[in-house]
N, C-alpha and C positions, 0 to 999 in steps of 0.2 A: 783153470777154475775162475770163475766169475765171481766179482761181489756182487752182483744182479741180474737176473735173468727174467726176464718179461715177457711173456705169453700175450700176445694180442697187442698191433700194432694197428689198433683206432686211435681216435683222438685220444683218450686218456693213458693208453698204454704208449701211444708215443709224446706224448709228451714226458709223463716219466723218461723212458728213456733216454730223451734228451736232454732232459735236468741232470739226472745220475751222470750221462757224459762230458756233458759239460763243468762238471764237477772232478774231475779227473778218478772217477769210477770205471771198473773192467765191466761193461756193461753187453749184455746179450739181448735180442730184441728179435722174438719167435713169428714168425705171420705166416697165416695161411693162403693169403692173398698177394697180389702186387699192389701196391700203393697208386691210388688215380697220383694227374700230373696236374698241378697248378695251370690254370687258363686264363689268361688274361683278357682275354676276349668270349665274348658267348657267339656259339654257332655250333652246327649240324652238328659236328663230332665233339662238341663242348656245350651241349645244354644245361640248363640250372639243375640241377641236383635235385631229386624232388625231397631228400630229407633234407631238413635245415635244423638249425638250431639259433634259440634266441639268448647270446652270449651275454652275459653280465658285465658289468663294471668290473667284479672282482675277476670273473674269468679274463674277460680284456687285459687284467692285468698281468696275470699267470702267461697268459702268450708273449704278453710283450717283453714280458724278462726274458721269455725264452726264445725271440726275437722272430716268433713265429707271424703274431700279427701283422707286423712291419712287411713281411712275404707275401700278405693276402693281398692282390691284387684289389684296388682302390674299385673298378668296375663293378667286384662281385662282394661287394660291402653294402649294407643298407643299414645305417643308424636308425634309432628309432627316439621319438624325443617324447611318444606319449604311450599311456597305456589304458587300456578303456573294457570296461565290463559292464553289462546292460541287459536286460530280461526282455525278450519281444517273442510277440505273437502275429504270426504269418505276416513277418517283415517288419512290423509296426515298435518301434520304442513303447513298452508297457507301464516304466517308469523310472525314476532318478537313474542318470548314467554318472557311475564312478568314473573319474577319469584323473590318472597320477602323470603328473607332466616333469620332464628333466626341470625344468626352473624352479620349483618346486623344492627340490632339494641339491641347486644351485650346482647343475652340474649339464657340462653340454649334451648330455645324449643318455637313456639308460641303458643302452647295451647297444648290439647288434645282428640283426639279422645275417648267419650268413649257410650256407652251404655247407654239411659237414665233408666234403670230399676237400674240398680249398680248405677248410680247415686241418686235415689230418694230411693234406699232397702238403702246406706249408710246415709243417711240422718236421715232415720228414725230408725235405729240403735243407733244413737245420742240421742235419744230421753230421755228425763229425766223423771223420775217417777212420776213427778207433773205435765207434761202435759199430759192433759187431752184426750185422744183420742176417738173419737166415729167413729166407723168401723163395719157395716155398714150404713151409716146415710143417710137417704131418707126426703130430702127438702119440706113445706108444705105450709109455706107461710112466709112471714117475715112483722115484725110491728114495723115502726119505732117511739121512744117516744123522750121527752126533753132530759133526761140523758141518754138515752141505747137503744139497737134496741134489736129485739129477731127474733129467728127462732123458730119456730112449726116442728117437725120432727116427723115422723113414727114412730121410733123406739125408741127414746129418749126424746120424749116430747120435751116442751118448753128450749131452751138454749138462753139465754140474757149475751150480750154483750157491753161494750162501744165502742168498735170499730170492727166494721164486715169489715175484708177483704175477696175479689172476688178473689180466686186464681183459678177457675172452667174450666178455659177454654176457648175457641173461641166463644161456644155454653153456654157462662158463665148464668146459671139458675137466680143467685143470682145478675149479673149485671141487668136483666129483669125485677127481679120482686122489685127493686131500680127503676126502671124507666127510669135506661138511654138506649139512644140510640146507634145506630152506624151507621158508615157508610164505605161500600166498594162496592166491584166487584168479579165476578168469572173472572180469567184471561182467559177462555176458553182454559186453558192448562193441561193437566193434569202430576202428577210424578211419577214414576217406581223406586222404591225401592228396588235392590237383595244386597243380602250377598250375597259373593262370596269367592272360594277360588283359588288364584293367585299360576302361577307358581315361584313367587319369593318367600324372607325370607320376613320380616316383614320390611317394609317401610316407609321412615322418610317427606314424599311429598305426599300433596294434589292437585288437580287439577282439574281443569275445562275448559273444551274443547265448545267454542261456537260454536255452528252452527244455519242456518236459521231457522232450526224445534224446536231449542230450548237447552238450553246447557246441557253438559253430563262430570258429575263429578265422580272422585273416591276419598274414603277420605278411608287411614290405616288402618286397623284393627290389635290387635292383631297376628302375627304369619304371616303365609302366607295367611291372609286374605282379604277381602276390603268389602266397600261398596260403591255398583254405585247408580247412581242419574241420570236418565234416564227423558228429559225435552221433553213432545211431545203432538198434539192434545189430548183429552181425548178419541175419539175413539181409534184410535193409542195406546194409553197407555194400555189401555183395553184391545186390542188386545196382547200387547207383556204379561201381566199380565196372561192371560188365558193359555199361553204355556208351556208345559211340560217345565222341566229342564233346558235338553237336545235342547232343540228347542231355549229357549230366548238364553243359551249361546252360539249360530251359531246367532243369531241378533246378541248381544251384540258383538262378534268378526269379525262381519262386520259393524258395525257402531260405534264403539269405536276406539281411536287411537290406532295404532299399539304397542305404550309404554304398554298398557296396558298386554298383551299377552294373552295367553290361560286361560281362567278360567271354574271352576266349579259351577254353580248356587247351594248353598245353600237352601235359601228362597228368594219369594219373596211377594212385596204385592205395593197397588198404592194407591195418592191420589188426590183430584182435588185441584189446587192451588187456593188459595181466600185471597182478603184483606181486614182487617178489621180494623176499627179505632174507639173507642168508643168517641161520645162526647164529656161528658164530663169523669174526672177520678172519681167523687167521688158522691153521692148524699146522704144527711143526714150524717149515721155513716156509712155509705158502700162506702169502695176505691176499687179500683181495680187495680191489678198489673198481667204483665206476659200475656198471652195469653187472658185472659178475658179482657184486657185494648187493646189488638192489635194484629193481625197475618202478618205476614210479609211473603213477597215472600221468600221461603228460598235459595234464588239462593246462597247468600254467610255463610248459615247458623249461622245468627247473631239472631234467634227467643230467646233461652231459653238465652243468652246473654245481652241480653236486659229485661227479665224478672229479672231477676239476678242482673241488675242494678236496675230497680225497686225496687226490695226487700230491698237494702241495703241503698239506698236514704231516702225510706218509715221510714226503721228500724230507721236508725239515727234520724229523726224528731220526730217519736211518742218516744222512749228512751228519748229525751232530754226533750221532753214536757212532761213527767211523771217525771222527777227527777225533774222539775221545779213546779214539783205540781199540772197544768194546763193538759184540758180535751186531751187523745188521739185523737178524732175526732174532735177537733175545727176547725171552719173554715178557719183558718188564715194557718194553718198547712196542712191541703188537699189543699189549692190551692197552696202554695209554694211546696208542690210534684207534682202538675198536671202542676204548669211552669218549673218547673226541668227535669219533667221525659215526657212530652207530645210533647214539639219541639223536644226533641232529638230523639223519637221514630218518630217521624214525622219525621226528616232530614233522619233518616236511609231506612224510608218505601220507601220515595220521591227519595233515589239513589241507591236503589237496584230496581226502577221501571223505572227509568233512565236508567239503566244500561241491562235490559232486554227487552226495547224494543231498544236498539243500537245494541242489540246484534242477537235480532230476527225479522231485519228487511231486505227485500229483494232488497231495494232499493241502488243503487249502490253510492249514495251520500251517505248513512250509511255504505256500504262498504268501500270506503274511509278510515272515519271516522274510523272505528273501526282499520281498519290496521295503519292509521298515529297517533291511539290514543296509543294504546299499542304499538306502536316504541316509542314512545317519552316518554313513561311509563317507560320503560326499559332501557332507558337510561336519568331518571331525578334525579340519584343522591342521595342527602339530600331529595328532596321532596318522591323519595318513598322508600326512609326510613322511613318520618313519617307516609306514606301511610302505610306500613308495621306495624308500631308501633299503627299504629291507630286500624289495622285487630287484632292485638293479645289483644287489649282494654287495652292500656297504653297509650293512647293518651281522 
């Protein structure tokens, strides 16, 4: 019997994991996959990851306790010290550019650009000899009892647990077959995803450029690299996805700002934007944290941000309620995580939805709007400072 058993061995579910481990918890830890390998070097069989993630302050932190950071090879690291939003048309700045700088709110860096594979290969690097891995584990049914739930597995037989967490996903298996529900939409939007490599050195500013078709970011990479974030119908998207190399980077240098310059396409690849919110967070001894509890428009890439506060919310309450001798999955304990962690994931879903339809709308009342909102943005001082401080997850 386990006192944890974790379904989904990404970034959030490993990390859990390896909190509850290092806790000296009986921990179990389910993947359908093998875990990439930390690379310290880029090349042929170790290119940049084309998903990344733009880690926070706060999440910086969460790793570093769990001395995951510390593992990320320094190569595939890219601080970021600025952040910048700006409305243009066919390349051109249209008006006031927001821009939140680490000095700002006295701090060296707001986050991190990094790869989510070196994030979830250092994690699992971490991994202590008593937790329990099963790789590859194929899900068969799950049975919930008084004291313990259990999962039926392919290749592992029965695994019984006191408390099953949902780390699986969007398309979370193990949220379904708990019985909870969900509720979203397809944005009818789809996103374009290139690695790229820049004519400059290695750059400390992230950006996002709106426009009516939809906004179009670059976040640092490593060296003279980037990654663009291309916001456009799903056919559109489609279309630039299919293009040789050579071909999206003459789009991409006609419908990118000018700051941007010349670049090389890398890789690329796309996906259809969806949001998702699950009812409830918990049912019986199954919670759910990270993308199995909610998908977020990634317009300001606060997704694995938010799972990352999940985890560490979750972690703190099931820890305190084990050194108190009381059940990991009690009731009283899943609903004070699900009022903790459910409006706040809800405030964030609710203003990056806000925020994306102000930005992709053609109506000239929201044109206004968006040019006298980001002037006054830009010049409001202590407020966006805390705006800033709020983006790097210190607020």
């Amino acid at each position: 019997m386990f006192d944890v058993v974790i379904v989904g061995g990404g970034m959030v579910g490993a990390s859990l994991a390896l909190k509850f481990s290092q806790s000296g918890l009986k921990v179990a830890l389910l993947e359908k996959t093998n875990p990439p390998q930390l690379s310290p070097q880029l090349s042929a069989v170790a290119p940049v990851d084309l998903r990344v993630s733009a880690v926070n302050r706060r999440s910086e932190q969460w790793l570093s306790e769990l001395g995951a950071f510390q593992a990320i090879p320094p190569q595939r690291l890219c601080p970021y010290q600025r952040l910048q939003a700006f409305e243009a048309t066919d390349g051109k700045v249209t008006g006031a550019e927001l821009t939140f700088t680490a000095e700002e709110i006295k701090q060296p860096h707001l986050g991190h650009i990094i790869e989510n594979n070196q994030i979830q290969a250092a994690l699992w690097q971490q991994f202590p000899a008593e937790l329990s891995v099963f790789c590859p584990a194929t899900i068969v049914s799950l049975q919930q009892e008084s004291n313990y739930a259990s999962l039926q597995t392919q290749e592992f037989g029965e695994i019984r647990g006191r408390l099953l967490i949902a780390a699986d996903g969007g398309t979370s298996q193990l949220r379904t077959l708990a019985g909870i529900g969900s509720n979203g939409w397809q944005y009818q939007q789809g996103c374009l995803v290139a690695t790229v490599e820049t004519e400059y050195a290695q750059q400390d500013i992230t950006w996002q450029q709106f426009t009516e078709q939809g906004p179009r970011a670059f976040l640092p990479l490593p060296g003279a690299m980037g990654s663009l974030v291309w916001y456009d119908s799903q056919q559109r998207v489609k279309q630039l996805a299919a293009l040789n190399r050579d071909e999206l980077a003459q789009q991409i240098q006609q419908h990118f700002p000018e700051k941007l310059g010349k670049v090389k396409v890398l890789q690329q690849g796309w996906f259809p934007l969806t949001r998702m919110h699950a009812n409830r967070y918990s049912a019986g001894r199954v919670v759910l944290v990270g993308d199995a509890a909610h998908t977020i428009n990634p317009l300001a890439g606060q997704g694995v941000n938010l799972g990352f506060a999940d985890a560490k919310v979750l972690a703190e309450l099931v820890l305190a309620a084990m050194a108190a001798g009381e059940d990991p999955a009690n009731s009283v304990l899943l609903a004070k995580y699900q009022q903790q962690r459910k409006n706040a994931n809800l405030l964030m879903m609710s203003a990056m939805d806000g925020f994306y339809q102000l930005f992709n709308s053609t109506s000239p009342l929201f044109r206004f709007a968006r040019k006298a909102g980001l002037t006054l943005a830009a010049n409001a001082g202590p407020l966006k400072a805390w705006v800033g401080a709020y983006a790097a997850g210190l607020k």
